[in-house]
Structure formats: structure tokens, C-alpha cells
C-alpha positions as CSV (number, residue, x, y, z in Angstrom):
1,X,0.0,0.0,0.0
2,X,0.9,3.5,-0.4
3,X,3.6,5.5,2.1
4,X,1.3,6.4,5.2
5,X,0.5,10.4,5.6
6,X,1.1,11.6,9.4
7,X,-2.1,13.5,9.9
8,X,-4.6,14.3,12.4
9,X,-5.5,11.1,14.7
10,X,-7.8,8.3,12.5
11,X,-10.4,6.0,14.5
12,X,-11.2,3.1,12.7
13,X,-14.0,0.5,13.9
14,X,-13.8,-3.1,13.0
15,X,-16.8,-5.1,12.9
16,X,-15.8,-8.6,14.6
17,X,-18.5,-10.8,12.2
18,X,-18.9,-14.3,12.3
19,X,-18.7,-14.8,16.3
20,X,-18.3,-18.9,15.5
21,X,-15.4,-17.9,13.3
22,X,-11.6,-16.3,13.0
23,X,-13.6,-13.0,12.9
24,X,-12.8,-12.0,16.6
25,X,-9.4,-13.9,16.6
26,X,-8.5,-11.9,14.0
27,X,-9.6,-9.2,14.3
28,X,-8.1,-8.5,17.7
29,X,-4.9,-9.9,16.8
30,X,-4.5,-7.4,13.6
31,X,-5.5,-4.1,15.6
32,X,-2.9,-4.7,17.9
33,X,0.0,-4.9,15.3
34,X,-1.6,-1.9,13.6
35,X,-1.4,0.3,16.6
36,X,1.9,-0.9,17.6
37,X,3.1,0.3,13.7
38,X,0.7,3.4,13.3
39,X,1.2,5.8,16.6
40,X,-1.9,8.4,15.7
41,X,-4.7,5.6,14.8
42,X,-7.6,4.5,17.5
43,X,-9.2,1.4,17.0
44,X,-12.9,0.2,18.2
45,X,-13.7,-3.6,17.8
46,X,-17.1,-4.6,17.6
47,X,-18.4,-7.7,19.4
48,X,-19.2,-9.4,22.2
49,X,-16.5,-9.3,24.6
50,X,-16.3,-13.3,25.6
51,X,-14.7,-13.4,22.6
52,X,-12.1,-10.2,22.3
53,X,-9.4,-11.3,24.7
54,X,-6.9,-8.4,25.3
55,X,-3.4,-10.2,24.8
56,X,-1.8,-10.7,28.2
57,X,1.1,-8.1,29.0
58,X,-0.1,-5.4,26.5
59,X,1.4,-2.0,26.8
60,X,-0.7,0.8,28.2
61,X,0.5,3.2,25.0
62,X,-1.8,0.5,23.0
63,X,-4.1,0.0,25.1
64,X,-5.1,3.2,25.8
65,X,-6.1,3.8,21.9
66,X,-7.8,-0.1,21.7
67,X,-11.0,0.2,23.1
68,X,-13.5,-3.2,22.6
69,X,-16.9,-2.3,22.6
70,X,-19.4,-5.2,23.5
71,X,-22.7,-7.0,22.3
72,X,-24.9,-9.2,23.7
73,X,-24.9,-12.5,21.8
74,X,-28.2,-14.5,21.5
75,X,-26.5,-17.8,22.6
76,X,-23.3,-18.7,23.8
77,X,-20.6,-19.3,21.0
78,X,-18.8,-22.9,20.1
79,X,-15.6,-22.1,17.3
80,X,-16.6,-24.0,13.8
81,X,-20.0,-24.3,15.1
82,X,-22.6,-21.7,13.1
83,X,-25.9,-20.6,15.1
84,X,-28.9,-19.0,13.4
85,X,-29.9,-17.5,16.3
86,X,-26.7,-15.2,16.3
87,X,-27.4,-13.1,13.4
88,X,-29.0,-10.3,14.6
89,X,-26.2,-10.3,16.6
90,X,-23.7,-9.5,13.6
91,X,-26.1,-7.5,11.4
92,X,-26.0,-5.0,15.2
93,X,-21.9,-4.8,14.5
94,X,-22.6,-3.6,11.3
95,X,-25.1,-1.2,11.8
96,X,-23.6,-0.1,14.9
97,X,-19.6,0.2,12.9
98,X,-21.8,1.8,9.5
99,X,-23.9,4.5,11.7
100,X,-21.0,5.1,13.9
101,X,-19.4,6.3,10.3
102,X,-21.7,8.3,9.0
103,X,-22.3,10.1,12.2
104,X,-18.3,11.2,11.7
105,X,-17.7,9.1,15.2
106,X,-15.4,7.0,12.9
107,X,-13.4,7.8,10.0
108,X,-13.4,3.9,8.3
109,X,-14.8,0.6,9.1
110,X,-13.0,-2.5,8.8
111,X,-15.3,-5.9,8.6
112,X,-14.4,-9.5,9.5
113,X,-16.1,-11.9,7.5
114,X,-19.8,-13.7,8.4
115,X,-21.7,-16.1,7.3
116,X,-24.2,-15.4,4.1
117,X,-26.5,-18.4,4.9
118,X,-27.1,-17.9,8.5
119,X,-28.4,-14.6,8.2
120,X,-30.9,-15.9,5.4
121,X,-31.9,-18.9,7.5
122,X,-32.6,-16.4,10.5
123,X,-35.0,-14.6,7.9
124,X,-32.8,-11.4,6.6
125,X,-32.3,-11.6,3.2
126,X,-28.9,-10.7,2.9
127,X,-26.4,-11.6,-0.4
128,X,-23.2,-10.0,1.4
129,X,-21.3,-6.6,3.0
130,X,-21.6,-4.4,-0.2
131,X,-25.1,-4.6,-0.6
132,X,-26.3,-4.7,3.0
133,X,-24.1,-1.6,3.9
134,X,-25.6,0.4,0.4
135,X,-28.9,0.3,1.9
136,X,-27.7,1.4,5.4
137,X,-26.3,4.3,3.5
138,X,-29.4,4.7,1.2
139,X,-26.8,4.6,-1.9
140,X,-28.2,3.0,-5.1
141,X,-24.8,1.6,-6.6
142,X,-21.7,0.9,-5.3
143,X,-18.8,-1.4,-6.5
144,X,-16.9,-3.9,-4.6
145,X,-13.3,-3.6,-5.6
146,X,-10.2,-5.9,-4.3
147,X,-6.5,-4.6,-4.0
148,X,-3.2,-6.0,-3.2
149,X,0.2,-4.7,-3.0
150,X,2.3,-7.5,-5.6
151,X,6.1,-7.5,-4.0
152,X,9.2,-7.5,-6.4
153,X,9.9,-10.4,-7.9
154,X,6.4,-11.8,-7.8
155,X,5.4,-13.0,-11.8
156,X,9.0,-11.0,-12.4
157,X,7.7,-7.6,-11.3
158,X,10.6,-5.0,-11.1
159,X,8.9,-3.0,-9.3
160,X,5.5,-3.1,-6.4
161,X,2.6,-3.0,-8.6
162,X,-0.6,-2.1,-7.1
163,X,-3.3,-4.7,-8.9
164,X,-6.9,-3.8,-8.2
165,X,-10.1,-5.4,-9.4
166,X,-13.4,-4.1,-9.3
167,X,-16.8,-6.0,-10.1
168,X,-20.1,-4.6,-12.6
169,X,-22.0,-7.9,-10.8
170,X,-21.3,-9.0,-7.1
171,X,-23.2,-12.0,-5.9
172,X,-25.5,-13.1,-8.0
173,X,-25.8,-17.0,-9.1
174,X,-24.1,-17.1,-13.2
175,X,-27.3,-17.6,-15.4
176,X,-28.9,-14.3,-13.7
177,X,-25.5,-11.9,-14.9
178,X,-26.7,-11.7,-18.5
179,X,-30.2,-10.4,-17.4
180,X,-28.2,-7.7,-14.6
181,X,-25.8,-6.1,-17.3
182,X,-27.1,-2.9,-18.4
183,X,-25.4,0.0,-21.0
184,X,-26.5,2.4,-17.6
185,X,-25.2,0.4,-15.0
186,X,-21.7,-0.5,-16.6
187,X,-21.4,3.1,-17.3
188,X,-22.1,4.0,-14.1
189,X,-19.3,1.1,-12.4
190,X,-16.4,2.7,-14.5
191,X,-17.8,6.2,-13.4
192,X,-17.7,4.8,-9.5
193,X,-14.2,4.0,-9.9
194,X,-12.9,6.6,-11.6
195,X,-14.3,9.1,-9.0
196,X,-13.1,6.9,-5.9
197,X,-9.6,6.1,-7.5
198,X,-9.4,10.1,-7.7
199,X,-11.0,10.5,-4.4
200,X,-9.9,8.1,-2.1
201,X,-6.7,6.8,-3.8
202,X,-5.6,10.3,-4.5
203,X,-4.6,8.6,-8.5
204,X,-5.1,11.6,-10.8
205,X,-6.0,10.8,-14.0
206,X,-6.7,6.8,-13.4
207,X,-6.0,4.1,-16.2
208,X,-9.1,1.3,-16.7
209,X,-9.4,-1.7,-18.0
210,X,-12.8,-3.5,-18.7
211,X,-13.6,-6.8,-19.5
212,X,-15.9,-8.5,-22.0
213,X,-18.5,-10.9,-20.9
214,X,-18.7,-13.5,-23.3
215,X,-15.1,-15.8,-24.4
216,X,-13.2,-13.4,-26.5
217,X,-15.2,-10.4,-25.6
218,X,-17.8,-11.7,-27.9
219,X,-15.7,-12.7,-31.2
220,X,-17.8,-10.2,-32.9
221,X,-21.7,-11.1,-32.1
222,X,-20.6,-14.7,-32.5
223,X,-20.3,-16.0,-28.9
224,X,-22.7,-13.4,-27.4
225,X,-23.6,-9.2,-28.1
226,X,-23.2,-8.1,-24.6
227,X,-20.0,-6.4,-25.9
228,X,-21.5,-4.6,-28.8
229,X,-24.8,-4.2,-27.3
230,X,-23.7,-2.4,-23.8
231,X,-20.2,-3.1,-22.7
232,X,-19.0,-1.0,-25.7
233,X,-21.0,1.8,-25.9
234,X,-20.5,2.2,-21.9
235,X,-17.0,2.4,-22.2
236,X,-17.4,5.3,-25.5
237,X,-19.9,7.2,-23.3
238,X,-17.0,6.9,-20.3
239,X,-14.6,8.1,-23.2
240,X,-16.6,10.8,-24.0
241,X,-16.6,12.0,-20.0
242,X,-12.8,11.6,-20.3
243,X,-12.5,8.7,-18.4
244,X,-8.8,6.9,-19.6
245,X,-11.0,3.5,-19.9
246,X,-10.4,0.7,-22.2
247,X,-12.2,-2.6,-23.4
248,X,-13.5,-5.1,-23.6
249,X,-11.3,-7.3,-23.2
250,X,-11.3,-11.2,-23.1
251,X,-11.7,-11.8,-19.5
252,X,-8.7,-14.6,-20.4
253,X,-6.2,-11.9,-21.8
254,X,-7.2,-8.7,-19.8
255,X,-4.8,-9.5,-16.6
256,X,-1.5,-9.8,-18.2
257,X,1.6,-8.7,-16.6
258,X,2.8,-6.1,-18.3
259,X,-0.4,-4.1,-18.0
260,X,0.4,-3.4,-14.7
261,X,2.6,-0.9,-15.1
262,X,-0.2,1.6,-16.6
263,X,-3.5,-0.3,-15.6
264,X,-4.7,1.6,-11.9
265,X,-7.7,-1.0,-12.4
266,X,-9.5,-3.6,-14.6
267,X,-13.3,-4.1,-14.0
268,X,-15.1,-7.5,-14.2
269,X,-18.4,-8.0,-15.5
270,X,-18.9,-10.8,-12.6
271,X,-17.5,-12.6,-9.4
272,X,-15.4,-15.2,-10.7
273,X,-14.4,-13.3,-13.8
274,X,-12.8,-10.8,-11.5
275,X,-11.7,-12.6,-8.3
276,X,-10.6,-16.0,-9.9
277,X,-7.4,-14.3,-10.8
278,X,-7.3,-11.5,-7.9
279,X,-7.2,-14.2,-5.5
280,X,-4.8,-16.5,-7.4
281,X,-1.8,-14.3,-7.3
282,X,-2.8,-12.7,-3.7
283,X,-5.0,-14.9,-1.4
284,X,-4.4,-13.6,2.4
285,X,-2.9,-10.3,1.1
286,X,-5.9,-8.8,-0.4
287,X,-8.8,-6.1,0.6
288,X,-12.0,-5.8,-0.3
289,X,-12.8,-2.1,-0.4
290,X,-16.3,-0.8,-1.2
291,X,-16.7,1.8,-3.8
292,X,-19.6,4.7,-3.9
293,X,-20.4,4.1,-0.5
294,X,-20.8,7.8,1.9
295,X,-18.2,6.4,4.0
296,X,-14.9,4.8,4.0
297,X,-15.0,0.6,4.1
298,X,-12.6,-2.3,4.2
299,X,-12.5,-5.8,4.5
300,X,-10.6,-8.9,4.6
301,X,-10.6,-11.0,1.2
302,X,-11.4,-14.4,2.7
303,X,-14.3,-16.0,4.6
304,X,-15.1,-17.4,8.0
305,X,-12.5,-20.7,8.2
306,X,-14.6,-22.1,10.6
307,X,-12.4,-25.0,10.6
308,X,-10.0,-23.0,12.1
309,X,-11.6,-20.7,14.2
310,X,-10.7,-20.8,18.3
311,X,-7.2,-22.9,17.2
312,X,-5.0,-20.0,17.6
313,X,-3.4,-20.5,14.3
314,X,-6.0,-17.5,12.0
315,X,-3.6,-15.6,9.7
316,X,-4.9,-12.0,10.5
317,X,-2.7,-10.9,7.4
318,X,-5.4,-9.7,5.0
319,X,-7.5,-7.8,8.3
320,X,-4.2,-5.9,8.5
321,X,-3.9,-4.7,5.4
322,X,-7.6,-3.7,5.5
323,X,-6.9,-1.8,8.6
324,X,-3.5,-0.2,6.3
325,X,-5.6,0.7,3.5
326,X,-8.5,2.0,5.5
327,X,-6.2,4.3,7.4
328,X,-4.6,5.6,4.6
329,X,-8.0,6.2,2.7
330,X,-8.9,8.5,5.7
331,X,-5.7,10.0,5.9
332,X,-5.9,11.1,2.3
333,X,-10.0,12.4,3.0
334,X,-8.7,14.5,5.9
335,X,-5.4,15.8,4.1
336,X,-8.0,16.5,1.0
337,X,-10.6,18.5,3.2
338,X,-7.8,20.6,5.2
């Protein structure tokens, strides 16, 4: 991730998730090493408190900017072991961490993974983060996008390369991504982020790449007319708003290495499409960041490992680089607003 800015003191809030999984073990674990490495960031974790252990001997200077902030559970928690009756008790995390945001009490929020299906068994139809936390901030679109930092060396980079990937589609089963693809609501992804690589990422004049949906963008109108129907004249209208976009590509062709030297970010017309490759070359180094959203929010780029939760052995590796990136993204809002 980018240098950090010293500025003006950042709270972040993490939202703990999945009690029955490495959320809380994570979670914990990773706000500690941040605040050991970042001296002018406050951290709030979300959950019940059972399950936040302070780690024995820690220094005052931490944990006087650690604060944990606890919810009642419905019933008590077993590790690996999933409990309908404990969603309410994660959907209050996030409305607590998203409210908390837009009422300027924090500057990001940081969320541990949960558990899709339990939250639809307890009755709350819910298809993931991005969505939920649109409606809690009355947005109509946003854009789930995942970063990651690739070292020197890695697929014979000379240089870190930042490689982000942002989704048209999020979670939607593959026959219904056809019927979701608009001209208006492609248009609208590039013009998301475009406006949030400016905004948040502080990249001036970002470079995008967009995919096609069909194999070889289409071949033409042989293998589908997505491309020539909407993908294409989304990107010529983003042209026309001078937006540095290009595409369609073949989704097989689009990530190729070299392009990472002028590509800020490439855009997926659906999950797999996108994050097949994302979390190929990065898996446990990635973020999830949500674009278009009224407030600043990060997440880790794997799910629940129940079948390691409450071992001790969680990798909290991708929480803290969420916690990285969503300090710096509030660092750059408050050096842009002063």
C-alpha cells in the first residue's frame, strides 16, 4: 500500500463478524500490530466481549487507543459451530460500525467476515457486506473492488505493482449476470471507480481496464452481443466523459503482466471473472474495499475458516492490510478536506 501520511489522529472500527469464526481472533490480533506500527490511529472492535481477549502483558501506549466495545450474543458461542440465532447479533456490528461512520464518530470501518446463509436462515435476506451496507447508507450503486500490494519479484515484477479489481456484478448466481448487465449500469461502475480512484486513492487521472463478458469479448456477435450491445458503448460514453477507460477485453487476456505498469484498475463483468485471478496471485494479502459508498470501508478477502476458528493458528494478514488501507484512505480524506 501507499507510504502512510502523518495526519490528524484516525479511529477506525472493526466489525468482529462471524462470532463462531476467525472473525474476533482476527480481528483482535491485527489491531494490535496496527497500533503498535501506526502511533496516531484508535481502533474500536465490535463484538461481544467473551470473545475479544486483550493479549496478556499489553502495553498501556496500546491500550489506551484499543478500546473493545461489547454486544450481547443470543447464545453462547462454540468455534466452527454456526448458530442462526446469532445473526441479529452480527447485522448490530454492522449497523452499529456503518452508523458510527456516517455520524463522523469513525473515519473507516474494517469488517471480518460472516456467514451469508445464517443470516438468510434467521430470515434477513442478505447476499453479502456491499449490498447490506448500500442500503444502510441509502446509496443505489456501489462497487466492490479488491487490492493487493504484488512484492518484487512476484510474476518477475521490477517493481511493487498495485493490482486492483473491481466487479459490474457482485453476488449473483451465473445464469442471472446476462439479465443484470445494463449499458446504464456498466457506465455507471467505470464512473464509481474513476471518482473513488481520484478521491480516495488520490490517482489523478486513473487508467481502466474493462472486460468483456462473453469468451473473446464476444468474437464479434458470434459468442454473445453483450459487448456490442452495452459493454462497448459504456465504455465510448465513459470516453466521452474523459475517463482513460479501455475494453472489452477477453476476460482470459485482460490481466496480463505487463499491463500493470499503466493499468490503476481492470473491472469484471462478474465474481469469478474478477476474483478467480485476484485471489490466485494474492489470497491472504488482499482487501475488499467498497466503492460509492458515503463512508470509508474495508474488509478482509477471505471468509469465516470455521475450521479453524478458536485454534489460535487465524492468519490475520489480510484484516491488517484492511486496517492499512482503510487508514490511509482516511488519511488522504482528511489531508483533502484541510
Amino acid at each position: 500500500m501507499p507510504m502512510m501520511l502523518q495526519v490528524a489522529p484516525v479511529n477506525l472500527v472493526i466489525s468482529s463478524g462471524e462470532p463462531a469464526g476467525v472473525g474476533p481472533e482476527i480481528s483482535l490480533a491485527a489491531a494490535y500490530t496496527f497500533l503498535k506500527e501506526q502511533p496516531n490511529a484508535y481502533i474500536t472492535v465490535l463484538g461481544n466481549a467473551a470473545l475479544l481477549q486483550m493479549p496478556k502483558n499489553i502495553a498501556s501506549e496500546i491500550s489506551k487507543r484499543l478500546k473493545i466495545q461489547s454486544f450481547e450474543l443470543a447464545e453462547s458461542v462454540t468455534s466452527g459451530v454456526l448458530n442462526s440465532a446469532n445473526a441479529q447479533y452480527v447485522l448490530n456490528l454492522l449497523d452499529s460500525a456503518a452508523t458510527g461512520c456516517l455520524a463522523g464518530r469513525f473515519d473507516a470501518m474494517i469488517t471480518a467476515p460472516l456467514q451469508k446463509s445464517i443470516i438468510n436462515v434467521a430470515g434477513t435476506p442478505f447476499t453479502g457486506h456491499t449490498e447490506y451496507l448500500a442500503e444502510v447508507c441509502k446509496v443505489d450503486h456501489v462497487v466492490m473492488m479488491l487490492c493487493a500490494l504484488l512484492p518484487v519479484g512476484f510474476l518477475g515484477l521490477q517493481h511493487p505493482r498495485e493490482f486492483r479489481v473491481a466487479l459490474v456484478t457482485t453476488h449473483l448466481p451465473l445464469k442471472e449476470v446476462p439479465s443484470a448487465l445494463t449499458q446504464k449500469h456498466i457506465l455507471e461502475t467505470i464512473q464509481i471507480v474513476h471518482r473513488d480512484l481520484q478521491q480516495k486513492f488520490d490517482i489523478l487521472n486513473p487508467a481502466i481496464r474493462v472486460a468483456g463478458l462473453n469468451p473473446h469479448a464476444g468474437e464479434s456477435g458470434y459468442l454473445g452481443r453483450e459487448e456490442i450491445e452495452m459493454i462497448s458503448p459504456a465504455i465510448a460514453l465513459a470516453q466521452q466523459e474523459g475517463i482513460q477507460v479501455t475494453g472489452p477485453y477477453p476476460g482470459d487476456t485482460m490481466f496480463d503482466v505487463g499491463s500493470l505498469d499503466h493499468i490503476d484498475a481492470y473491472i469484471a463483468m462478474y465474481h469469478d471473472q474478477g476474483l478467480a485471478p485476484f485471489k490466485f496471485v494474492t489470497f491472504g494479502g488482499g482487501v475488499n474495499v467498497t466503492l460509492g459508498l458515503r463512508i470509508l470501508r474495508t474488509s478482509v478477502d477471505h471468509g469465516t475458516a470455521l475450521d479453524i476458528a478458536g485454534k489460535g493458528i487465524a492468519d490475520p494478514s489480510s484484516m491488517l492490510e484492511a486496517l492499512r488501507l482503510a487508514y490511509q484512505l482516511a488519511a488522504n480524506k482528511k489531508v483533502s478536506s484541510s
